[in-house]
C-alpha positions as CSV (number, residue, x, y, z in Angstrom):
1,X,-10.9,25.3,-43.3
2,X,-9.5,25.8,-46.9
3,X,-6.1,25.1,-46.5
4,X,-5.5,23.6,-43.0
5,X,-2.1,23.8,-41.8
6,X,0.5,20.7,-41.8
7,X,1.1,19.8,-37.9
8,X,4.0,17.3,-37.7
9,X,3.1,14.7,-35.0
10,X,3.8,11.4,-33.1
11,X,1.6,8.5,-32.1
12,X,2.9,6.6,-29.4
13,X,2.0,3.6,-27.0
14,X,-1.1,1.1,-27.6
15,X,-3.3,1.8,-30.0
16,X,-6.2,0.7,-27.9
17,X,-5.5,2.8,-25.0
18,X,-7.0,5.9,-23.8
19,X,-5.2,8.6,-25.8
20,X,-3.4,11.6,-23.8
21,X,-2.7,14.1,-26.2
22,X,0.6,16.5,-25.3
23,X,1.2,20.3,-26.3
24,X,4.3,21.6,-26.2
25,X,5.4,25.5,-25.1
26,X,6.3,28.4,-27.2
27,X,9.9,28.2,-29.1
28,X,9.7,24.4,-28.2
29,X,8.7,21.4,-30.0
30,X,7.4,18.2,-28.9
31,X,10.6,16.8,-28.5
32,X,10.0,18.8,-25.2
33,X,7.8,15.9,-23.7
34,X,10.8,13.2,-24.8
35,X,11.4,12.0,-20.7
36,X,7.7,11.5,-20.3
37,X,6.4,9.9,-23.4
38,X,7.9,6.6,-22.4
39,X,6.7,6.6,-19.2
40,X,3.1,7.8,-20.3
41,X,3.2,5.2,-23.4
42,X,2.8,2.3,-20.9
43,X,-0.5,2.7,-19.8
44,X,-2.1,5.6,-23.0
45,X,-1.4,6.3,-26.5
46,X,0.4,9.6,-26.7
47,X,0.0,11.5,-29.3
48,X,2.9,15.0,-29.6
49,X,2.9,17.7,-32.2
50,X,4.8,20.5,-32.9
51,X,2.6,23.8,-33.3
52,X,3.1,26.2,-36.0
53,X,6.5,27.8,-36.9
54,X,7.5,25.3,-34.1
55,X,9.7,22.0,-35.0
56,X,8.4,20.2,-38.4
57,X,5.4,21.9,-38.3
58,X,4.9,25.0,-40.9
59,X,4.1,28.6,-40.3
60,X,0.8,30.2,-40.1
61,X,0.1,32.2,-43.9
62,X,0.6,35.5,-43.8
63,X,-2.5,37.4,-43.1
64,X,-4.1,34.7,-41.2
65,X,-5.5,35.1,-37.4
66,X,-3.2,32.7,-35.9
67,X,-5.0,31.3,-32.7
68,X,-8.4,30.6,-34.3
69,X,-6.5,28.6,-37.4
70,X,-4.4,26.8,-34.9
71,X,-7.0,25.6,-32.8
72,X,-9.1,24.2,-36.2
73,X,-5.9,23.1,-37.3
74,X,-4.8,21.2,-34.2
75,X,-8.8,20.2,-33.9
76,X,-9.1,19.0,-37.2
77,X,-6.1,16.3,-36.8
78,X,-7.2,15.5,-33.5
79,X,-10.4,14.2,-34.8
80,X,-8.3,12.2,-37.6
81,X,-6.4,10.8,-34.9
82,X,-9.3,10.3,-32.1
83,X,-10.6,7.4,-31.4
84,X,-14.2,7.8,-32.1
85,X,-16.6,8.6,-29.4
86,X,-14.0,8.9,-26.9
87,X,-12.4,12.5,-24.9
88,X,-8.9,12.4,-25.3
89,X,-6.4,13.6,-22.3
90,X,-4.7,17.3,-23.4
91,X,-2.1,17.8,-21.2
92,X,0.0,21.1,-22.3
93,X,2.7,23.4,-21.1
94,X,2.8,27.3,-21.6
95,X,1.6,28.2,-25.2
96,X,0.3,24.2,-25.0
97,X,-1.8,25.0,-22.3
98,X,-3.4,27.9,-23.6
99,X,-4.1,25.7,-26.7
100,X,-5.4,22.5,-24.8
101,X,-7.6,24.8,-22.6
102,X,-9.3,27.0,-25.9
């Protein structure tokens, strides 16, 4: 991708832990998933972002198809922030679980 979008996210938890990767709804943010980061950081390493037009996060270009560009967006920085080899966790909500299911 030419110009792959800026996704603001979080890394939470151990480092060395099996990484669960959470996807906030539509018109949210992923200060959505605030209550259960801490519990979730105890045991994985969480990892939050904040789609497109969404939070921190910036908008889709104009003229762009916006679900194939988010998923090699969100794709892209979930390889930077994988661990390699390993299948991380997605766990999402509405829009997120769209997202973590394509």
């Amino acid at each position: 991708m030419a110009n792959r979008l800026e996704i603001a996210h979080a890394v939470h938890g151990d480092p060395n832990a099996p990484t669960v990767i959470l996807i906030h709804g539509v018109v949210h943010q992923q200060h959505a998933w605030d209550a259960v980061v801490p519990l979730l950081a105890e045991k994985y390493r969480v990892v939050t972002f904040d789609l497109p037009g969404h939070g921190a996060s910036g908008p889709i270009p104009k003229g762009t198809n916006p679900i194939p560009y988010v998923l090699d967006s969100l794709g892209e920085i979930i390889e930077e922030l994988g661990t390699p080899g390993e299948r991380p966790h997605l766990v999402g909500n509405s829009l997120g679980g769209y997202v973590a299911l394509e």
